[in-house]
VEXRO-53885 format. One line per 5 residues: for each residue y, z negated, x of N, C-alpha, C. Coordinates in Angstrom, 2 decimals, padded with zeros to 5 digits, always signed. Layout:
! VEXRO-53885
Y,Z,X,Y,Z,X,Y,Z,X; ...;
//
This chain:
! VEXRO-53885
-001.18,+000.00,+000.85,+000.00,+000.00,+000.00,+001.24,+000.00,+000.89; +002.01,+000.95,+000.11,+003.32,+001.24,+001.76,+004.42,+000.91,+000.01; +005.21,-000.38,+000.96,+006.36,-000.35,-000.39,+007.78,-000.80,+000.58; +008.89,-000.34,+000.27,+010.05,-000.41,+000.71,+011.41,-000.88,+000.16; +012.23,-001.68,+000.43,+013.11,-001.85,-000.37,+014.52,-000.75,+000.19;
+014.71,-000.35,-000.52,+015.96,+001.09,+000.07,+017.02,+000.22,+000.38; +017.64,-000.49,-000.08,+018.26,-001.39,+000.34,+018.55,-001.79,+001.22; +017.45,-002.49,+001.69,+017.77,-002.91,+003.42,+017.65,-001.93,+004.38; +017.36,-000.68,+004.32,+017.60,+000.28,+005.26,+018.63,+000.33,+006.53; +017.82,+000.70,+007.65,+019.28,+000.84,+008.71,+020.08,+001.93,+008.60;
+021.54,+001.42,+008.32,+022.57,+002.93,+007.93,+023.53,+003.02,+009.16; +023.75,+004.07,+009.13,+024.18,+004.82,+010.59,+024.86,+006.25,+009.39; +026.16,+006.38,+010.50,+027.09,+007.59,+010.04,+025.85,+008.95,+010.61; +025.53,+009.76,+009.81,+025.03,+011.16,+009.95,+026.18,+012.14,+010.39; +025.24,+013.57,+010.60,+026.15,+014.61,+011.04,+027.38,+014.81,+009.83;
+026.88,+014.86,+008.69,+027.36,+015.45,+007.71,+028.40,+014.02,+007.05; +028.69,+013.37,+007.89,+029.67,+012.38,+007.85,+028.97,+011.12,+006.35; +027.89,+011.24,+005.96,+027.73,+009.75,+004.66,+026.66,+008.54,+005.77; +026.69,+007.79,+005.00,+025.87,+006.73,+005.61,+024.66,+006.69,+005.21; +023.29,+006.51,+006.04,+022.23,+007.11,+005.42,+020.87,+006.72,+006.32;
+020.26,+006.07,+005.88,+019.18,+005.25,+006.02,+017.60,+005.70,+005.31; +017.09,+006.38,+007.01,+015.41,+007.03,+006.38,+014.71,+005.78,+005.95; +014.29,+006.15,+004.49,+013.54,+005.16,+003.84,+011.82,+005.63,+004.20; +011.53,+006.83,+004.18,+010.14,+007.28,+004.21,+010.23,+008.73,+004.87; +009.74,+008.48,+006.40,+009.32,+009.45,+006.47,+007.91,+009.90,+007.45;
+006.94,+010.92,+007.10,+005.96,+010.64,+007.52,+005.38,+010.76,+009.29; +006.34,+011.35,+009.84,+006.39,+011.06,+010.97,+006.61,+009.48,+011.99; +007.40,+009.06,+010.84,+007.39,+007.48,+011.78,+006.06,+006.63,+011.71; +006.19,+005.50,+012.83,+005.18,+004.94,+012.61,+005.47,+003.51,+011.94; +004.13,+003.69,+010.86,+003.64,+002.72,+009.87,+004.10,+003.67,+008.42;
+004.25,+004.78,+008.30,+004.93,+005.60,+007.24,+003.56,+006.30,+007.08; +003.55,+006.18,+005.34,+001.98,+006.90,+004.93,+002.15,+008.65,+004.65; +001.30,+009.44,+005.29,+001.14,+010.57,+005.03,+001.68,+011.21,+003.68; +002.57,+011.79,+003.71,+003.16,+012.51,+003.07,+004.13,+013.67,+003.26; +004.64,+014.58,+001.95,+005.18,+016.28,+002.31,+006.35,+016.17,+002.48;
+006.93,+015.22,+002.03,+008.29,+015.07,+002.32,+009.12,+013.84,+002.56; +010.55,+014.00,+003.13,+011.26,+013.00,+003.46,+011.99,+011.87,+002.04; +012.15,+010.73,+002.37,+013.29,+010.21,+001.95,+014.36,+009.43,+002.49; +015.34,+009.92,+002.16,+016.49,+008.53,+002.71,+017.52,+008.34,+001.54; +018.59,+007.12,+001.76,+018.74,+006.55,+001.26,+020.49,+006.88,+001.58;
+021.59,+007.63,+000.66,+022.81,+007.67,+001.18,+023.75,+007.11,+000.57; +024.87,+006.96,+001.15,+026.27,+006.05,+000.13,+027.74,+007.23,+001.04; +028.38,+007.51,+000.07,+029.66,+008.26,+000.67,+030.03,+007.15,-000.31; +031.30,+006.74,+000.63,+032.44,+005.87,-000.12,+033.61,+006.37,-000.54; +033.81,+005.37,-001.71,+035.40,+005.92,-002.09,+036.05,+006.54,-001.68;
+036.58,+007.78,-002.18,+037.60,+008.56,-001.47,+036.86,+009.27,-000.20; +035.39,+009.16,+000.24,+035.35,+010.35,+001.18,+034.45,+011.29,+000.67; +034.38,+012.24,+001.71,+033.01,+013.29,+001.30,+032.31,+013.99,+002.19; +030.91,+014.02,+002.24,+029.97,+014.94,+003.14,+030.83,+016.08,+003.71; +030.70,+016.27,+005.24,+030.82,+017.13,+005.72,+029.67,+018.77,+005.53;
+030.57,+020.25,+004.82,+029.95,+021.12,+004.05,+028.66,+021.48,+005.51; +027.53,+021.56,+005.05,+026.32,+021.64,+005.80,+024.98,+021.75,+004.83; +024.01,+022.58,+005.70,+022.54,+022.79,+004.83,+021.65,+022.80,+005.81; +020.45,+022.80,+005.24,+019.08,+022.58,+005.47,+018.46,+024.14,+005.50; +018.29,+024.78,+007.16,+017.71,+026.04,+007.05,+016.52,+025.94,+006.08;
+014.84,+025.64,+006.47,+014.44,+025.87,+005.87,+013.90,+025.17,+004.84; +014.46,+023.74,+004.61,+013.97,+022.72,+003.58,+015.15,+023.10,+002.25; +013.86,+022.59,+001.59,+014.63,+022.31,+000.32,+014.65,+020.68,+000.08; +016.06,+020.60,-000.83,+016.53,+019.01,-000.86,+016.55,+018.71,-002.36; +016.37,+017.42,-002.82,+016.45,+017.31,-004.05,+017.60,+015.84,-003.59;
+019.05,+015.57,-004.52,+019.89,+014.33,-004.96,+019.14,+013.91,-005.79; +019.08,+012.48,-006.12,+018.94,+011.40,-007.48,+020.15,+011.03,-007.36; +020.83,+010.60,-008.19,+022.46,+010.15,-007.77,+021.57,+008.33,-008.10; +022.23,+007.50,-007.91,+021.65,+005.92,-008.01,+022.79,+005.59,-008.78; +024.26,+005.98,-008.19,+025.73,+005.01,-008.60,+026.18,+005.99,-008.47;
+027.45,+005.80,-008.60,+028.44,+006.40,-008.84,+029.23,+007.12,-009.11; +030.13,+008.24,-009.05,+030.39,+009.49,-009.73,+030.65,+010.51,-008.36; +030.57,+011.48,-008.64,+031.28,+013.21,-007.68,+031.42,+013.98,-008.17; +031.78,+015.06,-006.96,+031.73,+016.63,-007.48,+030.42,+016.68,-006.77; +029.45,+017.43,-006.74,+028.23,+018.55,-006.26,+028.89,+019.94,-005.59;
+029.14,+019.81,-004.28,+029.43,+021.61,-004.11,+028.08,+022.31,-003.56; +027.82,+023.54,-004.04,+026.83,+024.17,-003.66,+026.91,+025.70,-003.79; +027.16,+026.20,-002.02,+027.77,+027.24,-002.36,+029.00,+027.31,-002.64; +029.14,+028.09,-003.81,+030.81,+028.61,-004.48,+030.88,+027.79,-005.94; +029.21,+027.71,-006.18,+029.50,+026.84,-007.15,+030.00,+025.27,-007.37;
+030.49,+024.69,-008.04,+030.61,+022.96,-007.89,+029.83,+022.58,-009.40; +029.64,+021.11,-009.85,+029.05,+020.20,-010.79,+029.60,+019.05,-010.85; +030.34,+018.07,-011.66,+030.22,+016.97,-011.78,+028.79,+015.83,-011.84; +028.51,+014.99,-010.93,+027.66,+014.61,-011.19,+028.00,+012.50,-011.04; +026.77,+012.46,-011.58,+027.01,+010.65,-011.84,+025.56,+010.33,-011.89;
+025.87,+008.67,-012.31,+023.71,+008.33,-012.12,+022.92,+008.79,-013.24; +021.71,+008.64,-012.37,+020.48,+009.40,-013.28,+020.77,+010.97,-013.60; +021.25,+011.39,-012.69,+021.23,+013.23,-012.63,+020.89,+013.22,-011.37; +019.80,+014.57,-011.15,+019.15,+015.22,-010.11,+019.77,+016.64,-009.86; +020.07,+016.60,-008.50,+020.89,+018.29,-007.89,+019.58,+018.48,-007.18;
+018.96,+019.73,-007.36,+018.25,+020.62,-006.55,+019.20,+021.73,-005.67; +018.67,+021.26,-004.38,+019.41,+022.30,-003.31,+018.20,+023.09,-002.95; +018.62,+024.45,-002.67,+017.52,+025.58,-002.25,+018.27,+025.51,-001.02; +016.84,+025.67,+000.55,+016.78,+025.84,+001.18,+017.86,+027.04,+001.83; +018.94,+026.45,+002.73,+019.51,+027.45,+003.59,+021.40,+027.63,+002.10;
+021.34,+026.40,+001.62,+022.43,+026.83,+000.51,+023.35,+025.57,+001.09; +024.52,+026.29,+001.22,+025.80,+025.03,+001.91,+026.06,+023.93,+000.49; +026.06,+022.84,+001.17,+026.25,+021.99,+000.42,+027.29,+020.68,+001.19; +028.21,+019.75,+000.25,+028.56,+018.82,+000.30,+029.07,+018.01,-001.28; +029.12,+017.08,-000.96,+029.11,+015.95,-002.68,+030.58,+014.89,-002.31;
+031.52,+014.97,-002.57,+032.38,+014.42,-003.31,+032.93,+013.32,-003.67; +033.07,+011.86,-003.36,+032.75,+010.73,-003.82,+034.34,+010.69,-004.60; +034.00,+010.68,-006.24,+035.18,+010.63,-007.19,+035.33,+009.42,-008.07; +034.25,+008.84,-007.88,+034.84,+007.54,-008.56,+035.35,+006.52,-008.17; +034.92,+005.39,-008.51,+035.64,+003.74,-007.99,+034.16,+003.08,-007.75;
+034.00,+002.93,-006.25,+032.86,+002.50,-005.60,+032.24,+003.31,-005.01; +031.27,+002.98,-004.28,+030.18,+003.89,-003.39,+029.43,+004.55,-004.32; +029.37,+005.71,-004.13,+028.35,+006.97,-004.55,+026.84,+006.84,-003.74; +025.62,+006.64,-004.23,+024.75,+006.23,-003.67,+023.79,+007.14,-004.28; +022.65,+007.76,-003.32,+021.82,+008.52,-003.90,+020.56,+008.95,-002.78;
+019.08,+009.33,-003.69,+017.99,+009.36,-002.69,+018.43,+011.09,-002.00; +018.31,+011.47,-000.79,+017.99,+012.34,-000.44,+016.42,+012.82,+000.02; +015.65,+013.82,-000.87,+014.28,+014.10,-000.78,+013.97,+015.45,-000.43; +013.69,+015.22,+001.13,+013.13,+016.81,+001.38,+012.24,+017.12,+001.94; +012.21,+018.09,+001.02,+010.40,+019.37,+001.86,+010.63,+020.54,+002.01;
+010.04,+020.83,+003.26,+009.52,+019.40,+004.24,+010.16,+018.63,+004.91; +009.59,+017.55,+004.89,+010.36,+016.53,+005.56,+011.39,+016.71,+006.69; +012.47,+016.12,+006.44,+013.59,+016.33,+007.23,+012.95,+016.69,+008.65; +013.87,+017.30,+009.26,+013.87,+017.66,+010.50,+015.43,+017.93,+011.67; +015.76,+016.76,+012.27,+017.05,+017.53,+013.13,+017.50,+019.29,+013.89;
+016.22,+019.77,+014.18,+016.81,+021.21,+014.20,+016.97,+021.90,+012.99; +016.67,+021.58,+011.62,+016.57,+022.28,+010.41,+018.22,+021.99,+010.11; +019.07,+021.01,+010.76,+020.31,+021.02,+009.61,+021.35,+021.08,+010.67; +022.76,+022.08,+009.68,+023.31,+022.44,+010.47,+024.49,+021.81,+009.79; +025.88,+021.81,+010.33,+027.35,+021.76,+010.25,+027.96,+023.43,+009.94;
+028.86,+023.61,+008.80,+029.00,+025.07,+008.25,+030.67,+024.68,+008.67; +031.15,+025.39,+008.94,+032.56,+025.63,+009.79,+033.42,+024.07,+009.98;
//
């Protein structure tokens, strides 16, 4: 039985500028075999992800808290908790933090994250 509290995660500033703490992934050790990644992110008040994608993974948001915009591409979305953004592999993305408090949400990808897979877009 592999159980985690997301919560206590170690958070560290990422490339793409949010704070973000791998909750599961199957490369580490004591992490149970599985296809894809999770971590755990918070952009605060008033900031937002630096625009960047995932060559060949695809990503799925859970939002947890708070409110944004979704940019993806040319397109944008309002989003808030309990809504899921599907990102397709190799599609620029950054999220927004528009409300009052930390914007918090799972980042889930397959395959599992990888540092040469993600890039910084201008």
């Amino acid at each position: 039985m592999h159980i985690t509290d997301c919560r206590q995660g170690r958070y560290g500033r990422v490339m793409d500028g949010s704070l973000l703490a791998e909750v599961l992934h199957p490369e580490r050790a004591g992490m149970p075999a599985f296809g894809c990644s999770i971590a755990r992110a918070i952009v605060r008040e008033g900031e937002a992800t630096l625009p960047h994608r995932l060559r060949k993974s695809a990503e799925v948001y859970y939002i947890l808290a708070g409110a944004g915009i979704m940019h993806l591409g040319s397109a944008s979305a309002a989003v808030r908790a309990d809504m899921l953004v599907y990102i397709p592999p190799g599609t620029v993305q950054w999220i927004e933090n528009t409300g009052t408090g930390d914007l918090v949400f799972l980042c889930i990808v397959d395959p599992s994250w990888q540092p040469a897979d993600e890039e910084l877009i201008g």
